[in-house]
BAZAKE-977293 format. One record per residue (C-alpha): x, y, z. Coordinates in nm, 3 decimals, padded with zeros to 5 digits. Example, Ala and Ser with C-alpha at 12.3 -4.5 7.8 and 13.67 -1.06 7.14 Angstrom:
01.230, -00.450, 00.780
01.367, -00.106, 00.714
***
This chain:
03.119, 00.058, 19.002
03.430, 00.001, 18.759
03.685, -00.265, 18.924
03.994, -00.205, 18.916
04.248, -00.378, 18.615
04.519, -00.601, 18.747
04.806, -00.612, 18.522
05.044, -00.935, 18.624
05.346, -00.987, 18.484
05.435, -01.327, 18.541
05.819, -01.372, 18.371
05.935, -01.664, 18.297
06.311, -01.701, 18.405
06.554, -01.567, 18.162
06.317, -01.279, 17.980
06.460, -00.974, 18.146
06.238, -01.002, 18.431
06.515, -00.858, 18.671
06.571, -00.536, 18.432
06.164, -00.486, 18.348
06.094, -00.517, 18.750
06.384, -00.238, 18.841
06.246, 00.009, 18.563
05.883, -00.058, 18.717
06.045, -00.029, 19.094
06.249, 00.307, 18.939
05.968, 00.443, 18.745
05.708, 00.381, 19.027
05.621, 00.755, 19.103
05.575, 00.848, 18.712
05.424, 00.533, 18.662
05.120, 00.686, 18.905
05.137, 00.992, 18.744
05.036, 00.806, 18.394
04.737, 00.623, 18.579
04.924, 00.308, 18.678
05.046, 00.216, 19.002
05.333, -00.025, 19.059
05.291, -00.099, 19.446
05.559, -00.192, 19.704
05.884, -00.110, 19.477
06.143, -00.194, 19.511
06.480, -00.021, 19.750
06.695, 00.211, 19.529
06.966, -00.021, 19.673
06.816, -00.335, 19.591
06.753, -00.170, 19.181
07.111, -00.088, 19.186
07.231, -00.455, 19.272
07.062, -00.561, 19.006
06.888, -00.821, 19.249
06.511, -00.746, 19.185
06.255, -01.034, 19.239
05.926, -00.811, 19.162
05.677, -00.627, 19.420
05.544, -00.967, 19.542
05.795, -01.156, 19.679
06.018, -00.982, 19.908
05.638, -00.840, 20.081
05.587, -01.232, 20.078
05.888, -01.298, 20.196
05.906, -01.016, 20.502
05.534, -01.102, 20.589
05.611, -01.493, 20.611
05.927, -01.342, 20.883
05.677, -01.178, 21.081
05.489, -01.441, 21.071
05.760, -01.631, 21.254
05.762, -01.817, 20.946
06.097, -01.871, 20.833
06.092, -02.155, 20.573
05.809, -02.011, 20.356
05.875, -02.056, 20.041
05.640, -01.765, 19.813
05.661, -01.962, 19.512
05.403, -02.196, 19.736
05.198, -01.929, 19.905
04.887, -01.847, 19.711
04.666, -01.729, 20.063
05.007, -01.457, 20.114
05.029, -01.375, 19.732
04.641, -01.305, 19.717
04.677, -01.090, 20.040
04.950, -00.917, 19.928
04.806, -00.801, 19.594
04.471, -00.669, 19.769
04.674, -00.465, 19.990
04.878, -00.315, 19.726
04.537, -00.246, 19.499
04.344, -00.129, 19.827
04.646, 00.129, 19.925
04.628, 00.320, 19.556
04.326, 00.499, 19.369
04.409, 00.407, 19.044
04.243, 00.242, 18.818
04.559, 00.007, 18.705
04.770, -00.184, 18.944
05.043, -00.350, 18.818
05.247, -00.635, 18.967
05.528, -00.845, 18.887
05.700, -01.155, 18.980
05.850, -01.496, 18.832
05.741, -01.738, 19.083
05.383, -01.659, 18.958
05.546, -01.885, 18.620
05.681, -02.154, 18.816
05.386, -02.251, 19.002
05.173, -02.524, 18.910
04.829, -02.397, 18.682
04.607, -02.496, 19.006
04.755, -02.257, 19.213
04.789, -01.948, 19.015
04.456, -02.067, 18.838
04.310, -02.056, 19.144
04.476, -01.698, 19.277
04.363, -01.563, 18.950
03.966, -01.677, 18.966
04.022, -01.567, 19.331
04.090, -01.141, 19.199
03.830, -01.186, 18.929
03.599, -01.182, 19.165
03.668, -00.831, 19.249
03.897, -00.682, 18.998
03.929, -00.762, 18.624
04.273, -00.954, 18.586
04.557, -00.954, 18.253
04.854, -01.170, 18.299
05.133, -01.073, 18.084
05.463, -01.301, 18.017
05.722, -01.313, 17.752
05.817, -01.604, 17.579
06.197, -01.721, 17.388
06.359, -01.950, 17.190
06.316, -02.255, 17.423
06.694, -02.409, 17.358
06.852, -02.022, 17.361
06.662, -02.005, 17.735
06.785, -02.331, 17.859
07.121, -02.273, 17.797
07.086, -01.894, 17.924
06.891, -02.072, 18.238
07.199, -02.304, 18.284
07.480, -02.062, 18.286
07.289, -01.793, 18.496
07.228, -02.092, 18.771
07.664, -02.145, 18.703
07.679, -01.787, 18.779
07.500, -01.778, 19.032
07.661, -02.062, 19.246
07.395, -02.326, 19.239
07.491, -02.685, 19.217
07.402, -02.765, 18.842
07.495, -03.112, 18.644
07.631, -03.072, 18.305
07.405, -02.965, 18.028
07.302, -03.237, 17.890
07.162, -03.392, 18.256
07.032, -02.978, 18.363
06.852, -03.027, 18.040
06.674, -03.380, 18.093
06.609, -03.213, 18.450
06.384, -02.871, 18.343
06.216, -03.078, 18.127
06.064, -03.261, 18.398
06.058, -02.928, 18.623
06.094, -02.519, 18.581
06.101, -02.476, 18.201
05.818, -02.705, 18.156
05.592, -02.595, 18.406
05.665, -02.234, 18.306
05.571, -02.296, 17.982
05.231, -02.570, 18.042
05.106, -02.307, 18.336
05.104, -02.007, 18.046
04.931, -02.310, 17.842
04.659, -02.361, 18.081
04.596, -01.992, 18.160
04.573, -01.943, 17.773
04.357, -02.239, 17.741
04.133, -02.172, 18.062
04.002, -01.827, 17.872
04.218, -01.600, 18.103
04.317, -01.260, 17.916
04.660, -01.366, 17.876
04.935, -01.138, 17.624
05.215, -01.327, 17.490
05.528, -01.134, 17.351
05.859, -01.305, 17.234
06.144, -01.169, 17.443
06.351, -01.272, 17.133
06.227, -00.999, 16.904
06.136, -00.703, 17.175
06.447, -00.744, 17.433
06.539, -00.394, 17.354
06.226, -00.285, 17.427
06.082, -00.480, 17.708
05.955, -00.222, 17.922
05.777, -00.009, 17.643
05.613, -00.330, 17.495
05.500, -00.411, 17.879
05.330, -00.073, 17.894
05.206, -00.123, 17.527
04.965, -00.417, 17.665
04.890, -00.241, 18.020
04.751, 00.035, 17.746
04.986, 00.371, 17.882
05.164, 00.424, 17.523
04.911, 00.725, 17.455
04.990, 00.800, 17.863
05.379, 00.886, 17.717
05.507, 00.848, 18.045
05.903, 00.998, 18.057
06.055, 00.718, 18.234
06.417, 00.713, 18.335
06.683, 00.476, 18.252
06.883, 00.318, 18.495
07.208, 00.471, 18.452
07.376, 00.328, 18.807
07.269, -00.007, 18.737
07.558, -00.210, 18.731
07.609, -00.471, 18.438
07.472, -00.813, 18.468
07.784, -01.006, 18.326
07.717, -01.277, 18.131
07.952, -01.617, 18.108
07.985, -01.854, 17.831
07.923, -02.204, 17.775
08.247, -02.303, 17.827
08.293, -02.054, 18.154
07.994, -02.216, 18.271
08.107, -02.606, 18.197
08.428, -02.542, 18.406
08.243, -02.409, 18.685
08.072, -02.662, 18.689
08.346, -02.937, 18.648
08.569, -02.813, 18.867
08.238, -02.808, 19.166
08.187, -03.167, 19.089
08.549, -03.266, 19.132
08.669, -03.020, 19.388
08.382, -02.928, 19.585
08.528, -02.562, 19.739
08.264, -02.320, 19.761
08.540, -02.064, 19.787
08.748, -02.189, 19.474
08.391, -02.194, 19.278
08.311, -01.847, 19.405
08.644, -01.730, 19.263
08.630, -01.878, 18.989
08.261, -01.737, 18.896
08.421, -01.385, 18.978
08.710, -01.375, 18.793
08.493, -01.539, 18.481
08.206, -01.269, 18.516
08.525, -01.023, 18.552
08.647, -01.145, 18.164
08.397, -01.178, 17.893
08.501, -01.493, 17.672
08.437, -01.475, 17.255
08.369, -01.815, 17.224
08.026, -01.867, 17.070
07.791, -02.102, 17.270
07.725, -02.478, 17.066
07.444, -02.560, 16.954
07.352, -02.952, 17.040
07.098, -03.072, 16.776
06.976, -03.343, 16.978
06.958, -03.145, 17.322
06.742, -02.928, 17.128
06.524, -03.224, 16.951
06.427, -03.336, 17.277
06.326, -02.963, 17.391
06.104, -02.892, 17.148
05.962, -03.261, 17.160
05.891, -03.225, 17.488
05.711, -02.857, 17.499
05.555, -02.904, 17.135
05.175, -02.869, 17.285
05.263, -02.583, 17.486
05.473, -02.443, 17.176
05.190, -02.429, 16.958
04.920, -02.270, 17.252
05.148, -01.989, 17.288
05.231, -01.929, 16.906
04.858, -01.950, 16.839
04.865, -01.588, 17.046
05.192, -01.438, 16.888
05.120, -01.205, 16.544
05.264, -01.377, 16.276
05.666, -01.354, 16.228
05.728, -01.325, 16.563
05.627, -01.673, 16.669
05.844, -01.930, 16.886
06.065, -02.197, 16.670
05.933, -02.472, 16.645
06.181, -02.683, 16.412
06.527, -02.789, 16.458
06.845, -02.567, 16.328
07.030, -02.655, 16.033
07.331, -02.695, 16.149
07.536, -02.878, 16.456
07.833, -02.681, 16.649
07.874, -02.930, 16.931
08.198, -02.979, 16.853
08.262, -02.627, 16.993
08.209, -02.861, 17.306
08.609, -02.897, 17.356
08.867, -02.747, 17.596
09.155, -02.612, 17.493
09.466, -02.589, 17.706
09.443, -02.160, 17.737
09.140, -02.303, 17.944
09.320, -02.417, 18.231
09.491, -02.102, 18.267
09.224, -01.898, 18.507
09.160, -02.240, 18.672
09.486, -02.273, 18.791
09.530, -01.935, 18.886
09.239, -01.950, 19.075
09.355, -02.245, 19.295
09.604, -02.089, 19.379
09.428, -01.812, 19.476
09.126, -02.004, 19.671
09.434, -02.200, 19.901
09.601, -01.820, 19.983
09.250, -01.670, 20.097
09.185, -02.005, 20.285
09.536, -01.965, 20.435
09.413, -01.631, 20.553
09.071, -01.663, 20.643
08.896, -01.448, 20.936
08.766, -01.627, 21.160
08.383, -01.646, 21.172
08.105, -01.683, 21.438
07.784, -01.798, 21.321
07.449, -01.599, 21.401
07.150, -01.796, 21.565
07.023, -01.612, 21.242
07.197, -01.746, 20.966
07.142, -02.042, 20.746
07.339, -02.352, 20.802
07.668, -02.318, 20.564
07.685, -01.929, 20.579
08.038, -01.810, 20.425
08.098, -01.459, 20.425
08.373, -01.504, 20.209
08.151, -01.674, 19.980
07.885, -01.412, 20.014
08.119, -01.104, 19.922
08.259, -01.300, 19.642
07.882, -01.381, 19.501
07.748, -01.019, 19.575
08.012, -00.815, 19.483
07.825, -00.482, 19.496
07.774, -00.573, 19.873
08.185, -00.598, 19.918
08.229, -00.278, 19.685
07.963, -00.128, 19.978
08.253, -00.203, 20.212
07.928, -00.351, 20.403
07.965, -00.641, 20.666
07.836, -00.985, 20.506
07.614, -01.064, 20.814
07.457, -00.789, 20.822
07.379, -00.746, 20.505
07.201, -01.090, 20.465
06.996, -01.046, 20.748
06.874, -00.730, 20.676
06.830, -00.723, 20.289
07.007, -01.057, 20.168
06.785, -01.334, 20.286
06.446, -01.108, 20.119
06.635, -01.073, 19.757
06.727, -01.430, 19.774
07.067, -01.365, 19.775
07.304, -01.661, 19.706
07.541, -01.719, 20.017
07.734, -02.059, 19.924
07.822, -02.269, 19.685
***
């Protein structure tokens, strides 16, 4: 009896995974006409945030609630992943199931080696990931975690820090699984952005299917900030500390695209590339030839970009202002049993701002969609 062909798409952060996994949630039903089936997809709200994690984790994360169990982390469950992913290839009858999710990158090679030679048992497995320029990511990584309202350290320090954690693992797990013999396709986000969905079909084999997919036309932009956006977010958390003055301040930056170009620090990226040369030269050994990863240092040095100027301070202090008036006037606010401790919905609405355009009430949002997309709710 022919098993059934597992195609995983296991994105590395900062690769488009968010845009590939809402045209695979939005394109679910022709999908299944082609022959492929994209199981559990994702809410049409949830595509239109822009907030998509992938058909895994939000089943993980709803089944570890039932469960009663409210700190599981699915970045850690293999026995939930594994279930998960049977169900979703039991429930269709075609012959290619795909899946998709970044945690599957950020997990150590024993586990998802082992969830892998777990399906091979029964079905035959590809994992699919794209790859980037490895300094170009961790600066995209750094700002998107700004963005986002994480606490991050400067650059240079968030740098010394993936080395030792996400961006290397990421990138010595996709090692191992290319060095263990599993069917693994590499593309470089670098050269097919534009076209990550079609090259994603490309490998799953449905280009002859010619499958008329739609666009997502009420997506709404994912803004992107610059370095020096990012840096004052930053600074300004590590002196200040006010989650509400560094949600309004990641706003009204996301809210006004700055020019300036990002700098390039030679030495930032001498130590990257030091660091991942091994894995570097696994994963170019399965790109075609012109499209592989760089592996040698630019010829050139723009840190000195690295400098405020005093136009800079202009949003900050207009945003302090703003921060002490809303603080002035704040609601007041009575935690649910529910809620994680340091809950602001003033916080929340300022970080999800498609959930205050919704006119929807912070609480309930979280609790019913929020706390399964992951969604940031301090600072």
């Amino acid at each position: 009896m022919k098993k059934q062909h597992l195609y995983f798409h296991i994105g590395i952060p900062k690769t488009g995974s968010s845009a590939l996994q809402g045209l695979l949630s939005f394109n679910a039903k022709t999908l299944t006409q082609c022959g492929a089936a994209y199981p559990f997809p994702e809410s049409a709200a949830t595509v239109s945030s822009g907030f998509c994690s992938g058909n895994l984790v939000h089943m993980v994360q709803k089944q570890a609630t039932n469960d009663t169990d409210t700190d599981a982390d699915p970045r850690h469950s293999t026995r939930q992943f594994e279930k998960i992913i049977r169900l979703g290839a039991a429930e269709t009858s075609q012959d290619k199931v795909i899946f998709s999710s970044e945690t599957l990158s950020e997990r150590q090679f024993e586990q998802t080696g082992e969830l892998f030679r777990n399906l091979m048992v029964d079905f035959d497995v590809t994992l699919i990931a794209f790859v980037r320029d490895v300094y170009d990511q961790s600066v995209s990584g750094w700002k998107h975690h700004a963005k986002l309202g994480w606490r991050v350290p400067v650059f240079g320090a968030h740098v010394s820090s993936v080395i030792e954690s996400p961006l290397r693992v990421s990138y010595e797990n996709l090692e191992c699984l290319v060095s263990s013999g599993f069917d693994v396709r590499i593309i470089n986000y670098d050269i097919h952005r534009k076209h990550i969905f079609s090259s994603l079909l490309h490998e799953i084999g449905l280009d002859s299917a010619k499958p008329q997919l739609r666009a997502l036309t009420d997506r709404p932009s994912n803004a992107s900030i610059s370095y020096a956006q990012a840096d004052q977010i930053v600074a300004t958390d590590n002196h200040v500390g006010s989650a509400l003055l560094k949600a309004l301040l990641i706003r009204r930056h996301c809210a006004e695209p700055d020019p300036q170009p990002d700098p390039y620090f030679r030495e930032i990226d001498r130590m990257l590339l030091g660091s991942l040369s091994q894995s570097l030269a696994a994963l170019n050994g399965k790109l075609p030839t012109g499209e592989q990863l760089r592996t040698q240092l630019r010829d050139y040095d723009d840190s000195g970009l690295d400098t405020y100027r005093i136009d800079d301070l202009t949003p900050l202090l207009e945003t302090v202002r703003e921060a002490m008036e809303m603080e002035r006037n704040r609601p007041p606010f009575k935690p649910h049993k529910l809620l994680p401790n340091g809950f602001d919905p003033l916080v929340y609405l300022l970080l999800n701002p498609d959930v205050a355009a919704a006119g929807v009430d912070p609480v309930e949002h979280y609790l019913g969609h929020g706390r399964f997309e992951w969604r940031q709710y301090s600072c």
